[in-house]
C-alpha positions in Angstrom: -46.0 -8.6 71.6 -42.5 -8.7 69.5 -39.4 -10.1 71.5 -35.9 -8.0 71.0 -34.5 -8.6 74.2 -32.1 -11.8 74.1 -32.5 -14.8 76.3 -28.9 -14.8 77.1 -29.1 -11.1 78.3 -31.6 -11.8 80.6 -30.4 -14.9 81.8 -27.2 -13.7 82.6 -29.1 -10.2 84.4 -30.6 -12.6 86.2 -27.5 -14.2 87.9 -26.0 -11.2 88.2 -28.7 -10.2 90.4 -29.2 -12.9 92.1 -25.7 -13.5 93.1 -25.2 -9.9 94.4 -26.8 -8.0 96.8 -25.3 -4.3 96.9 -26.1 -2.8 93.3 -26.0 0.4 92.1 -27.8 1.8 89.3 -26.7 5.1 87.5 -27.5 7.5 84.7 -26.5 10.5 82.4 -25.7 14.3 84.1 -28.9 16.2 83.2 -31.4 13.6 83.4 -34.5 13.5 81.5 -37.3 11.8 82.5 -36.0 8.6 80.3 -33.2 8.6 82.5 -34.7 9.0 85.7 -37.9 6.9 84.9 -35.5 3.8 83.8 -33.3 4.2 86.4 -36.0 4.4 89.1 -38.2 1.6 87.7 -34.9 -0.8 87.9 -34.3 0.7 91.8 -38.1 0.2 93.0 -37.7 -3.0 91.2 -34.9 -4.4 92.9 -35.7 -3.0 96.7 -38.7 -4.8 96.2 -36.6 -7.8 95.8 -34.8 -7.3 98.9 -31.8 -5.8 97.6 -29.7 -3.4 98.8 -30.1 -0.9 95.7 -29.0 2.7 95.1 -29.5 5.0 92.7 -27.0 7.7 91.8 -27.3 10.5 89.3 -24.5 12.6 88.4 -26.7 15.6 89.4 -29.2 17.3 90.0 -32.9 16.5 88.3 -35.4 18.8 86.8 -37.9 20.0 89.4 -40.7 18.5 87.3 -40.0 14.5 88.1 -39.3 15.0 92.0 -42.9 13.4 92.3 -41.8 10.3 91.4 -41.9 7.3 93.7 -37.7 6.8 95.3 -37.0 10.0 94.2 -35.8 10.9 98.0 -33.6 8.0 98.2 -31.5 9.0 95.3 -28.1 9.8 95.8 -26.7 13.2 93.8 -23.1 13.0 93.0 -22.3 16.5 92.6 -23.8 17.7 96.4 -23.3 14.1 97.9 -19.7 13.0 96.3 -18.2 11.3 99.2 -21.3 9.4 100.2 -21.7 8.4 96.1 -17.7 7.5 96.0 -18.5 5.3 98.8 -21.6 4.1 97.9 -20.1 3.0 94.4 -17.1 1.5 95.6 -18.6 -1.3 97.7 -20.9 -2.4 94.6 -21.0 -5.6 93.5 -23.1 -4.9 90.5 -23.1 -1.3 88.1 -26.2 -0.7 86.1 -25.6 1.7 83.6 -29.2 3.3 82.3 -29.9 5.9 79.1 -26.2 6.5 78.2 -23.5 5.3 75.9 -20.5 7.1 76.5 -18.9 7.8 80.0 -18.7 11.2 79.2 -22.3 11.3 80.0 -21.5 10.8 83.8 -19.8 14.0 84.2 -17.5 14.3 87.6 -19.1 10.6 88.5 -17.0 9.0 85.5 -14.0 8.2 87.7 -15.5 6.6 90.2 -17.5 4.5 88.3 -14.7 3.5 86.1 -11.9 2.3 89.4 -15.3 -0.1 90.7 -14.5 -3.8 90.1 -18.1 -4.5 89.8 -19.5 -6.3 87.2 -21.4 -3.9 84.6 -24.7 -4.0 83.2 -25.8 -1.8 80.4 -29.4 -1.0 79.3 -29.6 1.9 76.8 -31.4 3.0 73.2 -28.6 5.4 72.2 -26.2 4.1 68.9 -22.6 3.1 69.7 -22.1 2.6 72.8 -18.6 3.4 74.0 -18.9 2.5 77.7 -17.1 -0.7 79.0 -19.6 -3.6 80.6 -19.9 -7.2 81.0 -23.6 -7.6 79.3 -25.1 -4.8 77.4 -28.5 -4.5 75.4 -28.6 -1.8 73.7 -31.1 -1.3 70.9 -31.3 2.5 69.2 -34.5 1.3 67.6 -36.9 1.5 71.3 -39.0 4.5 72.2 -36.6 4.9 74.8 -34.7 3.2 78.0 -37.5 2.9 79.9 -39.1 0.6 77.2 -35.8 -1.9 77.4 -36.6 -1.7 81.2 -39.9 -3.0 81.0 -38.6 -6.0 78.5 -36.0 -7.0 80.9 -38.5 -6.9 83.9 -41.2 -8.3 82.4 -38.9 -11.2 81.3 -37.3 -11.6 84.6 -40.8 -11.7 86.2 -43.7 -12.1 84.3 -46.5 -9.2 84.0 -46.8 -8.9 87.8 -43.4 -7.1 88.7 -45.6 -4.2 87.5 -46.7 -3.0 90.3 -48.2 0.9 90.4 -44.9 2.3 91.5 -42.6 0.0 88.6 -44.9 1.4 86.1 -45.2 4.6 86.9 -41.9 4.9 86.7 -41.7 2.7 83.2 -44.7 4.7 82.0 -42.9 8.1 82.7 -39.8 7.8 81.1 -41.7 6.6 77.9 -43.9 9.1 77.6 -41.7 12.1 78.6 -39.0 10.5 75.5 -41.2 10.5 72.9 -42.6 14.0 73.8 -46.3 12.2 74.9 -46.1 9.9 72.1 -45.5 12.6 69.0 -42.1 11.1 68.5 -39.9 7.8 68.4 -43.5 6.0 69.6 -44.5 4.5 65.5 -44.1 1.0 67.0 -47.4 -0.8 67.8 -44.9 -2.9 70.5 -44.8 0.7 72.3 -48.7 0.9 73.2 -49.0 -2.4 73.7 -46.6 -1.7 76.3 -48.3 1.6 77.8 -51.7 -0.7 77.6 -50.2 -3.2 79.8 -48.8 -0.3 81.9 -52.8 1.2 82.5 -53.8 -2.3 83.4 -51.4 -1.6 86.7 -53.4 0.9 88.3 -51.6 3.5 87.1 -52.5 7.3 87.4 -52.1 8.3 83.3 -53.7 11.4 83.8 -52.3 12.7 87.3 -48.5 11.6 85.8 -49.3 13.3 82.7 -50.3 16.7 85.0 -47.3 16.2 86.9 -44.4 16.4 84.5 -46.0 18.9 81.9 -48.2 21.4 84.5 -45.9 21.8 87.1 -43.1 24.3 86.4 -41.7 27.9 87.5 -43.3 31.0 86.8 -39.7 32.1 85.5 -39.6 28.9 83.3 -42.7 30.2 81.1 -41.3 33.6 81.2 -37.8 32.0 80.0 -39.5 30.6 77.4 -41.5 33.2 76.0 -38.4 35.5 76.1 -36.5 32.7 73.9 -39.5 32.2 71.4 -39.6 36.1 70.9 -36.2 37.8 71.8 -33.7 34.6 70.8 -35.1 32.4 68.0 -33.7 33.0 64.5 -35.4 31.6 61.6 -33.2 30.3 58.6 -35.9 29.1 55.4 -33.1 28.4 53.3 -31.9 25.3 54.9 -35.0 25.1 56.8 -33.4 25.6 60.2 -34.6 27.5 63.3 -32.4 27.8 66.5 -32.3 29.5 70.2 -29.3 30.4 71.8 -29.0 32.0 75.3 -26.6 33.3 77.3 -25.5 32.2 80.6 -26.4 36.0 82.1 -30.1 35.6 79.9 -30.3 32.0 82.2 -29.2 33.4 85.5 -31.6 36.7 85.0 -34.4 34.2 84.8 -33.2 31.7 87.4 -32.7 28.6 85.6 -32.8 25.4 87.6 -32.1 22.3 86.0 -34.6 21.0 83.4 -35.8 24.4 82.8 -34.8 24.4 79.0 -36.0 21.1 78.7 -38.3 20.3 75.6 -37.2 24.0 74.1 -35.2 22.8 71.4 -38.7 21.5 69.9 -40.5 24.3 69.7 -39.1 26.0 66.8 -40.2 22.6 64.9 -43.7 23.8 64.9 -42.6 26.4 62.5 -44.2 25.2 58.9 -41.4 24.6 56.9 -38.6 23.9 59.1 -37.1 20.7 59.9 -34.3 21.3 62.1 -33.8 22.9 65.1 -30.8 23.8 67.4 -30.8 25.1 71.1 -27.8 26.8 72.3 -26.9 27.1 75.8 -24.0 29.2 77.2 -21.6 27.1 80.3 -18.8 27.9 82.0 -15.8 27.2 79.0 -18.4 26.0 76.3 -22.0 26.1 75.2 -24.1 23.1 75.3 -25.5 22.1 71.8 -29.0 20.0 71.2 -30.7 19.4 68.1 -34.0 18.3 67.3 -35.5 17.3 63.7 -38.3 15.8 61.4 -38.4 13.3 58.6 -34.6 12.2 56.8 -32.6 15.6 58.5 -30.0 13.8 60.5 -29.4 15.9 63.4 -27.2 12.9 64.8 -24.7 13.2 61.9 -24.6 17.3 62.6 -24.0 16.4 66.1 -21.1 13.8 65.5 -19.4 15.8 62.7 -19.1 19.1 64.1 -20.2 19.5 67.9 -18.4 16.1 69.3 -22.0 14.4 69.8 -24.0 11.8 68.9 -27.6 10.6 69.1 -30.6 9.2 67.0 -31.4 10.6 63.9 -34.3 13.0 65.2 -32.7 13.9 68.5 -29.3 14.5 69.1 -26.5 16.9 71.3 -23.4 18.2 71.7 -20.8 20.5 72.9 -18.6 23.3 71.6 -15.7 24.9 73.9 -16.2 28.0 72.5 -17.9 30.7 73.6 -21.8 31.0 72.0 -21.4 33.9 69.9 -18.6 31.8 67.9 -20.9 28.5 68.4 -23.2 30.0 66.2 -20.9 31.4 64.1 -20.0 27.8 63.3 -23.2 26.6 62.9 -24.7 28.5 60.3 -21.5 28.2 58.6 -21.4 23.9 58.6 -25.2 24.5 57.5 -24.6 24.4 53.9 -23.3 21.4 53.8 -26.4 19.6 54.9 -28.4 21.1 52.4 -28.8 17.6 50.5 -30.7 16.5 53.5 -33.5 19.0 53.4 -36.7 18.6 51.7 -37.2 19.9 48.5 
């Protein structure tokens, strides 16, 4: 298996750890299953050290990963704030998972940035923009969870994998490359997940879990968006969704019920970039998925104060969505030289 992760990195991880003992691991508002697998692979990891970890998330997490082993012991900073703003000021150690920019921490981000605790961060997203001590951050990975298993597996050897570390590792890969149709070309990646099955762990019942397991007003959400809210652009190869925030409340949107949306119109012959809109209170929320050379990354950073990889990206626009996508199929044009011929 290829080596990425630096000796010094883990080295110095490994006195930060050792000379601590109350550590705090965090991750991005909205988390994905990259963000939560990570993060909850690092936590299992370290209680079984004898630390004294927690895990905070900005908010709250799709239905769909509440399955996962430590899930009741994280810490929500939006319902729990004065336990999290005390939680996060008596760390010793910050480890920042699956985000490169402290906007991504939402109301959390002040907190976080008045701890005097050293700072560890461990993400796959380009620039990083957020202040630590030791970072490793390498855009290239299937996702965070992959980084996760390097740094454990370096720390420890093969056997900090136990069925709950990988499960958690295992999750957060697969859910971030869409089971493996995405980000996964690697052969590094499935020696990984390989390694992964060889702990015991239950591929098919975590595969159930996170893709069989939703609302029955999630599927009826999404059929509504596939045929009431999806417009079809050939031209410039471009299909989006938007939805209101009345459309969302009318079908009782919980958190990570959009989730994986944005990918659908992808499966449209002929298009290679998509766009999911989603109305907020003072803005609408912006992601953006696409194929081959498209850079939906460069769309996101240009015009919708964004960022991402070159296949997955997001963004926001504080303007209402009917002027959102107004803009948007107005910038389109000039991404034409991207697009297939």
């Amino acid at each position: 298996m290829e080596k990425y992760i630096s000796n010094d990195f883990v080295n110095e991880v490994n006195r930060l750890i050792d000379s601590t003992n109350r550590i705090v691991i965090t991750s991005h508002k909205n988390p994905d299953g990259d963000a939560v697998g990570s993060g909850l692979a690092l936590y299992n990891y370290l209680k079984n050290k004898g630390k004294d970890a927690r895990f905070i998330l900005p908010d709250l997490m799709p239905q769909n990963l509440k399955w996962l082993p430590g899930v009741d012991e994280i810490v929500t900073y939006k319902t729990q704030t004065e336990e999290a703003d005390k939680i996060i000021a008596d760390a010793e150690l910050l480890i920042m998972a699956d985000f490169n920019s402290p906007t991504r921490m939402g109301d959390a981000v002040k907190s976080f940035d008045a701890s005097a605790a050293k700072r560890v961060l461990i993400d796959h997203h380009p620039f990083p923009e957020i202040r630590t001590d030791v970072a490793y951050s390498r855009p290239e990975a299937s996702s965070t969870s992959e980084l996760v298993y390097e740094l454990l597996t370096e720390l420890e050897g093969t056997d900090v994998l136990d069925t709950t570390v990988a499960t958690c590792i295992f999750t957060g890969i697969m859910t971030d490359t869409g089971c493996f149709n995405y980000n996964s070309s690697s052969p590094n990646v499935f020696r990984i997940i390989a390694c992964l099955l060889e702990s015991k762990i239950e591929k098919d019942q975590i595969i159930d879990h996170v893709f069989n397991h939703f609302s029955e007003t999630r599927l009826r959400l999404l059929g509504f968006s596939l045929y009431k809210k999806m417009k079809v652009i050939p031209k410039y190869q471009t299909a989006y969704i938007w939805l209101t925030k009345k459309e969302l409340e009318d079908f009782n949107n919980q958190q990570g019920d959009t989730e994986g949306l944005v990918n659908y119109p992808l499966t449209i012959d002929g298009i290679n970039f998509s766009a999911l809109f989603t109305e907020k209170d003072g803005l609408t929320k912006c992601s953006f998925r696409s194929r081959g050379s498209f850079p939906a990354n460069k769309v996101a950073a240009e015009r919708f104060s964004g960022g991402g990889h070159l296949n997955a990206a997001g963004g926001e626009f504080h303007k209402t969505i009917g002027k959102t996508i107004y803009y948007f199929e107005k910038v389109l044009p000039e991404y034409e030289q991207y697009l297939e011929k």
